[in-house]
C-alpha positions in Angstrom: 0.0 0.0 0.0 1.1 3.2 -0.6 1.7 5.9 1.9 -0.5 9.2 1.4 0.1 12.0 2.2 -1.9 15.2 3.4 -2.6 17.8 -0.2 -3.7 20.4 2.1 -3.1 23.5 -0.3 -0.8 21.5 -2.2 2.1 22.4 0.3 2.2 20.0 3.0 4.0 16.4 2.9 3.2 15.2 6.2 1.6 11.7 6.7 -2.0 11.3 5.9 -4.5 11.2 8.8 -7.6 11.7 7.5 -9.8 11.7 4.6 -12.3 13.8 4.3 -15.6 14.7 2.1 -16.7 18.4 2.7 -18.8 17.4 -0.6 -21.2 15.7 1.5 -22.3 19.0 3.3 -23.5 20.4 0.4 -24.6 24.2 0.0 -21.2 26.0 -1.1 -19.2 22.8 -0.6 -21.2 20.7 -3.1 -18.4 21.4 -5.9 -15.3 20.5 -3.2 -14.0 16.8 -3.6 -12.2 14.4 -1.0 -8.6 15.1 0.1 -6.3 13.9 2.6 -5.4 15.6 5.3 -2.5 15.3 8.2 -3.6 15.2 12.3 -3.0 19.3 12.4 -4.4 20.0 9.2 -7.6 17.9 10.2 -8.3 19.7 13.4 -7.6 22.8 12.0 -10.7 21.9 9.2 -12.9 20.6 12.1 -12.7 24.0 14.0 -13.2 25.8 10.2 -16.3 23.4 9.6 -17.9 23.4 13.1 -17.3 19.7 13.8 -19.1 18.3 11.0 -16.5 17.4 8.5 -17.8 14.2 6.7 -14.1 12.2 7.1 -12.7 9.0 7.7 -9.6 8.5 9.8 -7.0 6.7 8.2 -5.4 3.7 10.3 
């Protein structure tokens, strides 16, 4: 398997933690696809979307 890493503004290389889908909240985000995302980057998204990023955590 490979090892992914977090795209978070294309700039970041850190492991992946998380993948989320801010898709699924629809309204603005509708047009937004799935991304990875590393353990600071992913809180840093749950504060920005209130706690109800649709994401699955990567083990």
């Amino acid at each position: 398997m490979r090892k992914t890493k977090c795209d978070y503004e294309g700039n970041c290389n850190n492991k992946a933690y998380a993948e989320v889908y801010p898709s699924l909240l629809g309204g603005k985000y509708k047009g937004r696809g799935w991304s990875y995302l590393c353990k600071k980057h992913y809180s840093q998204e749950l504060k920005r979307f209130k706690e109800k990023l649709p994401s699955y955590i990567i083990k």
